[in-house]
N, C-alpha and C positions, 0 to 999 in steps of 0.2 A: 578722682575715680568716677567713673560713669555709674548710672544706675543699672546695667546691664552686669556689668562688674561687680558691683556690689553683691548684685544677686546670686550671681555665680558664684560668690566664695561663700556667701552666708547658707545656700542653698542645697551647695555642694554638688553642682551643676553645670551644661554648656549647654546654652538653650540656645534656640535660633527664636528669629523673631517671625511673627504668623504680619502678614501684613492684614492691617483692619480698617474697617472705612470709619470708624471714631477715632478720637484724638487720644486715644488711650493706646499705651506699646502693650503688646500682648506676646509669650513670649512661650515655646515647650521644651522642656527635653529631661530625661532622667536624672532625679533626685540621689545620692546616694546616701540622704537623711531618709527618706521616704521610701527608697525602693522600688519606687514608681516611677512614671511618666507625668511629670506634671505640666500644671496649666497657668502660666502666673502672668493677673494682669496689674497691670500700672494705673496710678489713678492721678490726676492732677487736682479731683477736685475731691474733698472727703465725703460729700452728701452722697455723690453716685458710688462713691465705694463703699458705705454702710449700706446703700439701698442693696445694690448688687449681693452684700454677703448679708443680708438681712432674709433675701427673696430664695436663695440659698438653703440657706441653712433651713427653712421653712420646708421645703418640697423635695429635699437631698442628703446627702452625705458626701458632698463634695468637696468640702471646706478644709483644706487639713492646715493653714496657718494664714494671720493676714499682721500687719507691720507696718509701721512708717519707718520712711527712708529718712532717717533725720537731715543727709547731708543735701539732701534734694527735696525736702517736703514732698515727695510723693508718700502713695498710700498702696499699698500692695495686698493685694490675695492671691493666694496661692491652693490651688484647686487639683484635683484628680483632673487628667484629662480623660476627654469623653472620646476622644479619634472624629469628631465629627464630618462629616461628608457633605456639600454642596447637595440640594435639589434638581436632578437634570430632566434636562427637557420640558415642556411646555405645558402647564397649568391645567389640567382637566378637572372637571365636576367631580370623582372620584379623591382626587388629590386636596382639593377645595374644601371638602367636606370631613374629610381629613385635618386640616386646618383649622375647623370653627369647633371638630371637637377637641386639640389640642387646647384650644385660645379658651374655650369652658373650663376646661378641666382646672386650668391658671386661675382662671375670676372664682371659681367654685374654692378651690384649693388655697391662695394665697391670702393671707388675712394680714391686718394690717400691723404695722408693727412702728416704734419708737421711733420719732422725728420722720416719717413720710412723708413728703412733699403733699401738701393737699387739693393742691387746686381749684384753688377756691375766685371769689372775686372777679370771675371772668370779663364780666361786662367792664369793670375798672379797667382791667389788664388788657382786653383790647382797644379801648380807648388809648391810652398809656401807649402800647405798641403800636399802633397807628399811626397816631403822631410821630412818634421816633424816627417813619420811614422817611429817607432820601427822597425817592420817586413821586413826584409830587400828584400824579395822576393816579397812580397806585392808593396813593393816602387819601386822596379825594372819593375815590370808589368804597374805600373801605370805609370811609367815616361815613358817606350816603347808604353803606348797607345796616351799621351800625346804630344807624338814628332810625331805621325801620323796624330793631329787632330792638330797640327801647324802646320803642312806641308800647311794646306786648313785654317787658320786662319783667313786670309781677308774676306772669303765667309762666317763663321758661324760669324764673328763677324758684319758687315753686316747684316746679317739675325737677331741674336739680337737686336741691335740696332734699327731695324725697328719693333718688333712684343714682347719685352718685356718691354711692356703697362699695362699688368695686374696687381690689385694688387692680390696676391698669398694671398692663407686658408697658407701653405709652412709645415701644418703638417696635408694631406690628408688621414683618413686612416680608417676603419672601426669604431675605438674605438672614433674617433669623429664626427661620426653619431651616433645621438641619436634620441629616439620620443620624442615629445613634443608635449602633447594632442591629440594625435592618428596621429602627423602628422611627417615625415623623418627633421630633422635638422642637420644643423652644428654647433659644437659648437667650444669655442679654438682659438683666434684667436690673441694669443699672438707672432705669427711666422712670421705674418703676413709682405708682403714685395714685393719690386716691381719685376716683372721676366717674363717671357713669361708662359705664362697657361700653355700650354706641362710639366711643369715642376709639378705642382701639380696632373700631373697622374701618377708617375712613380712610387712611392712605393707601391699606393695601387696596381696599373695592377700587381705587382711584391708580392706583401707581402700578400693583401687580396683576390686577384682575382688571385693569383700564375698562370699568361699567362694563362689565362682561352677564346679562343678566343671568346667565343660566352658572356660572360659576360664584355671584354673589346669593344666587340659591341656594344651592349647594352648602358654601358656606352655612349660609345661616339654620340648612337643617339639620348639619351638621352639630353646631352650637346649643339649638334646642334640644338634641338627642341627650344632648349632658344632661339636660332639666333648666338649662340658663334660657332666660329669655330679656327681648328688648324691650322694655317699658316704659321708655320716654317718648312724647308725643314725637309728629313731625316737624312741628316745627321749633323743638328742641333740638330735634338731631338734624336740623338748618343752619340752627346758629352753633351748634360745633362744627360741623363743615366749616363754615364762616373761622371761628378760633381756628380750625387748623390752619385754612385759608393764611391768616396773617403768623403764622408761624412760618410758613413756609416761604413767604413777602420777605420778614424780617431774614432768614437763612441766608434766602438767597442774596440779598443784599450786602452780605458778608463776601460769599463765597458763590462763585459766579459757576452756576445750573441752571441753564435755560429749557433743557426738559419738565425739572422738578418746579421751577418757574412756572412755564405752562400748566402743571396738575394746580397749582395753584389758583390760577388764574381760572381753570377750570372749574376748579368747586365755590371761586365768584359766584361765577359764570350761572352756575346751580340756584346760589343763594336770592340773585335775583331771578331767574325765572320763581324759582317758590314765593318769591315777596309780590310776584305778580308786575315787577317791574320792567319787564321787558327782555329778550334773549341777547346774546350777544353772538349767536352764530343758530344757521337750524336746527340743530341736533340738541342745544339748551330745553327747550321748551318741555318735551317728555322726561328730561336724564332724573327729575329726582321719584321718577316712577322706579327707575333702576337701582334704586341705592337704600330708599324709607322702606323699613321694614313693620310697620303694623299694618 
């Protein structure tokens, strides 16, 4: 029997499946345990399904049962649905600001909870993931930018240690702002995990708001409105550019995104103008005026 099936009889349901850009099946339809409309996702892996219903149960009352599938080792929660709605149309300073005070309200609200991923070790872990890359010119960049930002290692590590406090959304990005009842939410919360905030603005400034300086404004005075602010140096929040940097090296290598490739290569790109080591197009030279916020 499928896990689809299973669900269905144990649930007392016929859901359809929501298609999702994670490897997780996600799936809706009326309970007739519950009465409701539910929302039930599939887990493969058990860490992201504790995080998810840990960040949950924390800032909601969403949760109405979660379960393993014995015959499938999957990991199940099963949620109220919220009806959510796509964000349409194109990104303004209004909307932006919107954004940085949702992403506060999350760092402000969510407190840390029993086995979180920590995130810790970074400088190991990018070494470690570096090497790991296929691309041998990609790995070659990376390890050149990586021998720059050990050189000042004591000073960013330091600055970590005192200011990653937050727990991290750790997958910030248009596609998980959604409405719910006419109002901006965050939804997703399976990434979730301890870091410095700075780290949850980097893909969208880069991916959504593609260095849009007046809309990473926005954001960020939006964020401050909470009371949150960004307190690691710049060239802290260089070398997490850099970490996302080779996350998104490693991704890609997998599964083949020559867009999300490119942002990647772009917040290289960043890394060395900031290290003073030279542009790799003109528009490098100023970009991390666009992006450091102290």
């Amino acid at each position: 029997m499928e896990t689809k099936e299973i669900l269905q009889e144990k649930l007392k349901v016929t859901l359809t499946q929501i298609t999702h850009q994670s490897l997780n099946s996600t799936f809706v339809g009326y309970s007739e345990i519950y009465k409701q409309v539910i929302f039930v996702k599939v887990f493969s892996q058990e860490g992201k399904f504790l995080t998810e219903k840990a960040v949950n149960q924390q800032i909601n009352t969403r949760v109405l049962d979660s379960f393993v599938v014995k015959q499938t080792q999957q990991f199940v929660l099963v949620m109220k649905d919220l009806a959510p709605t796509d964000v349409k149309g194109q990104i303004t300073p209004d909307l932006a600001f919107k954004m940085g005070t949702q992403l506060a309200r999350f760092h402000r609200n969510v407190k840390p909870f029993s086995g979180i991923y920590l995130n810790n070790q970074l400088f190991e872990k990018a070494k470690s993931d570096s090497n790991s890359l296929q691309n041998e010119e990609i790995k070659s960049r990376l390890l050149q930018v990586l021998a720059l930002f050990t050189a000042q290692k004591a000073d960013i590590e330091k600055d970590l240690i005192a200011h990653a406090t937050a727990v991290l959304h750790g997958d910030v990005g248009l596609r998980n702002y959604k409405i719910v009842r006419g109002h901006l939410r965050l939804i997703d919360f399976e990434r979730a995990r301890m870091g410095v905030n700075y780290q949850d603005f980097i893909k969208l400034f880069y991916q959504d708001f593609r260095l849009n300086q007046k809309l990473i404004a926005s954001f960020i005075n939006g964020y401050r409105k909470c009371g949150e602010e960004v307190a690691v140096t710049p060239l802290t929040q260089s070398f997490l550019i850099f970490i996302t940097a080779i996350g998104i090296m490693k991704y890609t290598e997998k599964i083949v995104d020559e867009p999300f490739k490119e942002i990647g290569k772009q917040m290289l790109a960043t890394c060395f103008s900031f290290l003073g080591v030279g542009s790799h197009d003109s528009d490098n030279a100023n970009m991390h005026a666009l992006i450091f916020t102290n």
